[in-house]
C-alpha positions in Angstrom: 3.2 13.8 -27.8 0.1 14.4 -26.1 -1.5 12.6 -23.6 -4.3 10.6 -24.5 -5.3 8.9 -20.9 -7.2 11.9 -19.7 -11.0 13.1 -20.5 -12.3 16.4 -20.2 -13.8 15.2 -16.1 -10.0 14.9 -15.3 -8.5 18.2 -17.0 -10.8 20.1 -15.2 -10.3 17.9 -12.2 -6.5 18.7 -12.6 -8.0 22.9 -12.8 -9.7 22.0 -9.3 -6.0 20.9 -7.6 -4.5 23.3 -9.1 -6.3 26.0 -7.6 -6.7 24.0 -4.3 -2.8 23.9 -3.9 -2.5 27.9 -4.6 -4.9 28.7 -2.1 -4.3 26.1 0.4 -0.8 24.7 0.0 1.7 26.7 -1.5 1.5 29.6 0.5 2.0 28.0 3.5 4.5 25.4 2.8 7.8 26.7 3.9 6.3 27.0 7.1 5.5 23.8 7.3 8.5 22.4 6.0 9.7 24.7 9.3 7.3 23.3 11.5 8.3 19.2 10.3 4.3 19.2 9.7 1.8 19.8 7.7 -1.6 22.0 9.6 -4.5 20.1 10.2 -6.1 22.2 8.6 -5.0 21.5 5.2 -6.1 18.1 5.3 -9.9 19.3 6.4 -9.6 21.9 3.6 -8.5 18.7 1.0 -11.8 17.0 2.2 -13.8 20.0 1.2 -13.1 20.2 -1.7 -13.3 16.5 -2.1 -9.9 15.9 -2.6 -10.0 12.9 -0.2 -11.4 9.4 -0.6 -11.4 9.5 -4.4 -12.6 5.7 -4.6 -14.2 5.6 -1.4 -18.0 4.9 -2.1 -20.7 8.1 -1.9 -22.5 6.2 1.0 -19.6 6.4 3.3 -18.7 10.4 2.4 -16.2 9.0 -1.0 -15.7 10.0 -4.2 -17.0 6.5 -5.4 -14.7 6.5 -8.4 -12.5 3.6 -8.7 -10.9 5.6 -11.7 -7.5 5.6 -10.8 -6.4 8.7 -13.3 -8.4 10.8 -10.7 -5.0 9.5 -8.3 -2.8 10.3 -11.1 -3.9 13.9 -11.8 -3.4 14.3 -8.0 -0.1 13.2 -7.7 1.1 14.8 -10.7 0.1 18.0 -9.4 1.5 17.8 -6.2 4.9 16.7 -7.4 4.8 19.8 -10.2 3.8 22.2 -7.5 7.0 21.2 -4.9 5.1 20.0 -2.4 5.3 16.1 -1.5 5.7 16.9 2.0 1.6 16.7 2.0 0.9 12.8 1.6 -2.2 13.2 0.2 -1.1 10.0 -1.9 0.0 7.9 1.0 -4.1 8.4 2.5 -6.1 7.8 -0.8 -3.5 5.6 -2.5 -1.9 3.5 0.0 -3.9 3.2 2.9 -7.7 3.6 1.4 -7.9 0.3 -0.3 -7.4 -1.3 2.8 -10.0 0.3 4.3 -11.9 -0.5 1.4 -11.3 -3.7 0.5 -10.6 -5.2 3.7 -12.9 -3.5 6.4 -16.1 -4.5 8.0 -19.3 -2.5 7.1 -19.1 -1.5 10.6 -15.8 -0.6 10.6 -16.6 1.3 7.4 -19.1 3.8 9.1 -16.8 4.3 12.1 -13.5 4.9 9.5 -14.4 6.2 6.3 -16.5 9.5 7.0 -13.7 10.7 9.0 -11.2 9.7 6.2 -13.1 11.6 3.7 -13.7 14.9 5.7 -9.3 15.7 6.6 -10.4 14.6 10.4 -9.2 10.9 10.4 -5.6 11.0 9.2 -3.9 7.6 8.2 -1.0 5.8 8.4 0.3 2.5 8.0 3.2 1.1 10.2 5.3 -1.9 8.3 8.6 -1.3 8.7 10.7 -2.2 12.0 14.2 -1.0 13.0 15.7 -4.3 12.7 13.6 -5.3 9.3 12.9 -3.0 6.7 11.9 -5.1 3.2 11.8 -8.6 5.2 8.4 -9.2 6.9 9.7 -11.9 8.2 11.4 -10.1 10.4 8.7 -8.6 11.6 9.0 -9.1 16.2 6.0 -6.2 16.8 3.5 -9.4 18.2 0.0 -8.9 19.7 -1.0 -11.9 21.7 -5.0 -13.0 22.1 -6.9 -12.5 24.7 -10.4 -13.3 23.7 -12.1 -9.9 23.1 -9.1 -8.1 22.5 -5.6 -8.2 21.4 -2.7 -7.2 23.3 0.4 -5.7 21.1 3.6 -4.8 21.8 6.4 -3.8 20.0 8.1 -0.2 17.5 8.2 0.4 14.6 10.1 3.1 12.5 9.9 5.3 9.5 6.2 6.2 9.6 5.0 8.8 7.3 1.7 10.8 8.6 3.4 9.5 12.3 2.6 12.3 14.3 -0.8 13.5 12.6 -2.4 10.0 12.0 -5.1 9.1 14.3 -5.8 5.9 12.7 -2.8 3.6 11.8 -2.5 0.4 10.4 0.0 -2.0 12.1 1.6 -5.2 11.3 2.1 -7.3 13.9 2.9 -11.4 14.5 -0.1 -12.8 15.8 1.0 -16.4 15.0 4.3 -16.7 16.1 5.1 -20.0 13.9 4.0 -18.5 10.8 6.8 -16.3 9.3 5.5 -14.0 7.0 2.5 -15.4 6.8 1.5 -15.4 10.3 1.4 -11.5 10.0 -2.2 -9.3 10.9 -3.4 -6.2 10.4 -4.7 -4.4 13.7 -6.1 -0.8 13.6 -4.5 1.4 16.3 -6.4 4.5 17.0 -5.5 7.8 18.9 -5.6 7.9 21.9 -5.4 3.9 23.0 -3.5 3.0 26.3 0.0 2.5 25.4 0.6 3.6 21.9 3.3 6.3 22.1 4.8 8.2 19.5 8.5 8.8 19.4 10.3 11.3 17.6 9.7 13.7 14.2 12.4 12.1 12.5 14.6 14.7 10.9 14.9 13.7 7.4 17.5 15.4 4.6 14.2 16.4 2.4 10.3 16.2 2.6 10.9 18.3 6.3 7.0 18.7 6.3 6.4 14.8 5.8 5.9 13.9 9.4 7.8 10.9 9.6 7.9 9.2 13.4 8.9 6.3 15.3 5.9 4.3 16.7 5.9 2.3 20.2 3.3 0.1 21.4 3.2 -1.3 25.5 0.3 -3.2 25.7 -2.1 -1.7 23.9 -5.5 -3.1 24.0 -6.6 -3.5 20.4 -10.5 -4.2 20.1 -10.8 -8.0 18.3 -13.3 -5.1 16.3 -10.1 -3.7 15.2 -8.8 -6.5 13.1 -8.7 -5.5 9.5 -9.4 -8.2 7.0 -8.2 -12.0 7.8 -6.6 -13.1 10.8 -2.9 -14.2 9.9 -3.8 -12.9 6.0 -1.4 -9.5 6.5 0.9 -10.5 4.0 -1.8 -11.4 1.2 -3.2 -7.5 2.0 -0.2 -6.3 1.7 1.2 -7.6 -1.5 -2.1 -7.2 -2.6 -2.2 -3.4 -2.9 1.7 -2.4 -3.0 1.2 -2.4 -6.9 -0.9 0.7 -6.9 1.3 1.9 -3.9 3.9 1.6 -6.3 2.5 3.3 -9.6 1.7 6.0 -7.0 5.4 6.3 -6.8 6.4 6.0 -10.0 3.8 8.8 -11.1 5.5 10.8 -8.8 8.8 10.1 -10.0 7.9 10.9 -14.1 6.2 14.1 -13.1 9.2 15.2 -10.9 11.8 14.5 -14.2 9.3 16.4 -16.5 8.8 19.5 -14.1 12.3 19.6 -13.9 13.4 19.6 -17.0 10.7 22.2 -18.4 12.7 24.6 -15.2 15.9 23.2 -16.6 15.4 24.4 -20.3 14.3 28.0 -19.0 16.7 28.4 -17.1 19.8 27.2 -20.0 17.8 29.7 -22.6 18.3 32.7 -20.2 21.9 32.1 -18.7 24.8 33.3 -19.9 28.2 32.1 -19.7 30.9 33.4 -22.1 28.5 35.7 -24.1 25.9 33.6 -25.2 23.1 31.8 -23.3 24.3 28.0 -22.0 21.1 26.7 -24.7 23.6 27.3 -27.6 26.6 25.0 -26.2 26.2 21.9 -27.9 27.0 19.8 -24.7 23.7 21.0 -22.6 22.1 21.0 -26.1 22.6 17.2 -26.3 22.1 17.1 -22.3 18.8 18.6 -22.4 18.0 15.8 -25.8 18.7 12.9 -23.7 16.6 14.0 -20.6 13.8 14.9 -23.3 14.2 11.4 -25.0 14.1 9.7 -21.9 11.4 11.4 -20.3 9.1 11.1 -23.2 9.9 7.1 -23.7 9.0 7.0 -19.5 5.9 8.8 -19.8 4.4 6.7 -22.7 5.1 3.3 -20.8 3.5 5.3 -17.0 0.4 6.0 -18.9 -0.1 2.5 -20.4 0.1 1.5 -16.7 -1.7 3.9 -15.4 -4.5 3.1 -18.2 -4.4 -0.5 -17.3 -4.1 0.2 -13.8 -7.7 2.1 -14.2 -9.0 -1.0 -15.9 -8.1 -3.4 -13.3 -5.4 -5.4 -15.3 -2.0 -4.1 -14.1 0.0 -6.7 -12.5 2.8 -6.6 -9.7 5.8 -6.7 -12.2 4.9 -4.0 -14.5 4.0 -1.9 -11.2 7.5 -2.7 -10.3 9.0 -1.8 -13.7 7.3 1.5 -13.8 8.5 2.1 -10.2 12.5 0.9 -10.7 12.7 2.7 -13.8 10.6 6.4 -13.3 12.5 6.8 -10.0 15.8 6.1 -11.0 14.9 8.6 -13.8 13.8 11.4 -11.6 17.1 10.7 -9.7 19.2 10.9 -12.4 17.4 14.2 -14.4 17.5 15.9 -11.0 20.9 15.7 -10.5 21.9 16.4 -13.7 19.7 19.3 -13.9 20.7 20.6 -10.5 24.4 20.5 -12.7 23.4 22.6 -15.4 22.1 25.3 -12.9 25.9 25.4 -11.8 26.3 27.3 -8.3 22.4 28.0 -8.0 21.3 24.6 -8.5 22.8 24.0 -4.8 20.9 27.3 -3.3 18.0 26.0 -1.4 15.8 28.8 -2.7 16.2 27.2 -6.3 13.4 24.8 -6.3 15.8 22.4 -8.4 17.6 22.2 -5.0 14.6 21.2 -3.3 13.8 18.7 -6.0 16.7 17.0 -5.8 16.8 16.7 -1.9 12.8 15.9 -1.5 12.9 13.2 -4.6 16.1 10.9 -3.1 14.0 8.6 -1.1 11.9 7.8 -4.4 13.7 4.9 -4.9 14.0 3.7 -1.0 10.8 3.9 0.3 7.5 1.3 -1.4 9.8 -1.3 -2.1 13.8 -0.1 -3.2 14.8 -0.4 -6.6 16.9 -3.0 -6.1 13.9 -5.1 -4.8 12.1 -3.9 -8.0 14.7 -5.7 -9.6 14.3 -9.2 -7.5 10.4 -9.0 -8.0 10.8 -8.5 -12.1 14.0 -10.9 -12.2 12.1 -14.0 -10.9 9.1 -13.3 -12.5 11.1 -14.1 -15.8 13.8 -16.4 -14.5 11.6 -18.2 -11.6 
């Protein structure tokens, strides 16, 4: 069925990543899967060619499109190409509409250009070692001290941990309040105290620098607080939707690419004189992955459509996440099946697939608290 979301702006938008991720990405990404880290110089190379700060406005070095297919084309192209390692998605996706929803104008000029241009790399630092989906659990605090806050406190799991110079923390700053005496402080590189522990080493996504965080009284500028005091949990719940469709997009791209590898690869091997496409069993395999992917794709661009026009809501974000993961994980495992014995050689890029795409359905909210969110939605 073809696509009807898309104008001719985003196919040749879709040309422009395409030939940014031959030039600039996929020759060099083994070595940074190597390396646990993607160059620098990629990201400046992505703000060149304006692949950064899609909807951040012109006056501040953005796109200034709030067209969220721009996102889609992006992530689509980066999933097809094998390379998610680059979080190009977590920057413009996840942490951008904070900046540009929530931040001063002040803070604005001093964050934004630098977002735009590859030099100010983000990250946003939620989860804890001892709370992962619960912000109540959240213990990293920062206590007042009139011009300034004092923070203290780790946190785990960061992706863009080791590159970010600019990273958005979640911290108690009313002690009383639960959840919803949470704040959003802006730790910068370089402050007194803020440490960075290890690359984690991960089972996939090597080049994904993905770090544990320390703070020891750090000095945080009062300038530094990022939207309302104590309104961290409304921020956050506010933009996880689009964090999620970001995901999800992801995930339905992943299960296409891999099934378009999967049905070359059945038509050309062999196995007991005739090519596996004229078994009957991968025949019907290879029909159920089609069937499913085309049913997932039609309900992704319905979100992604209404996403564009402002109207998605939290539950169908969640829907679109629980379900397009869980497909990715199931298509790439059974694809990595019907490759037999190379499916499990690393040089295979189903094998790679399969290993990169397992955290889809962990990380931005598992799918089993996908499930809660749609469940009491409809059941209160």
């Amino acid at each position: 069925m073809k696509r009807q979301i898309f104008t001719e702006d985003h196919d040749a938008f879709r040309e422009t990543v395409r030939t940014f991720l031959a030039k600039e990405v996929t020759p060099h990404y083994d070595k940074w899967e190597k390396d646990g880290i993607v160059s620098r110089d990629a990201w400046r190379a992505a703000g060149r060619q304006g692949l950064l700060g899609l909807a951040v406005p012109e006056e501040h070095g953005g796109g200034g499109t709030t067209d969220f297919r721009y996102s889609a084309v992006l992530a689509e192209e980066f999933t097809r190409a094998g390379t998610p390692g680059f979080a190009i998605g977590l920057h413009n996706d996840i942490i951008g509409p904070y900046l540009t929803s929530l931040a001063t104008e002040e803070q604005k000029r001093r964050w934004l250009p630098g977002f735009c241009t590859g030099e100010t790399i983000t990250a946003i630092a939620m989860t804890e070692p001892g709370a992962g989906s619960d912000l109540q659990g959240i213990r990293t605090a920062a206590e007042d001290r009139g011009d300034h806050w004092v923070l203290n406190g780790s946190k785990t799991f960061i992706s863009n941990g080791i590159l970010a110079d600019l990273v958005i923390v979640v911290a108690k700053t009313t002690p009383e309040g639960g959840a919803h005496g949470l704040s959003l402080l802006v730790v910068e590189r370089g402050m007194a105290g803020f440490e960075r522990g290890r690359n984690l080493d991960k089972i996939g996504q090597k080049s994904q620098d993905t770090a544990e965080l320390f703070f020891n009284d750090v000095r945080v500028p009062k300038e530094n607080l990022l939207g309302e005091l104590n309104g961290a949990f409304v921020h956050l719940m506010t933009n996880l939707a689009q964090e999620r469709m970001a995901i999800a997009i992801a995930g339905i791209a992943a299960a296409e690419h891999l099934l378009e590898i999967t049905t070359g690869y059945v038509k050309e091997r062999e196995a007991f004189g005739r090519p596996l496409a004229k078994l009957q069993h991968i025949r019907f395999e290879i029909a159920e992955m089609a069937t499913e992917c085309a049913v997932t794709r039609a309900f992704l661009d319905r979100c992604i459509a209404d996403h564009s026009d402002g109207t998605l809501d939290a539950v169908h974000a969640s829907m679109a996440k629980w379900w397009a993961t869980e497909l990715q994980k199931r298509v790439a495992d059974r694809c990595l099946q019907l490759h037999g014995g190379y499916g499990y050689m690393a040089e295979f890029p189903v094998a790679r697939a399969f290993i990169d795409g397992r955290i889809q359905t962990i990380y931005g909210g598992t799918t089993e608290i996908m499930k809660e969110i749609i469940g009491r939605s409809l059941l209160g």
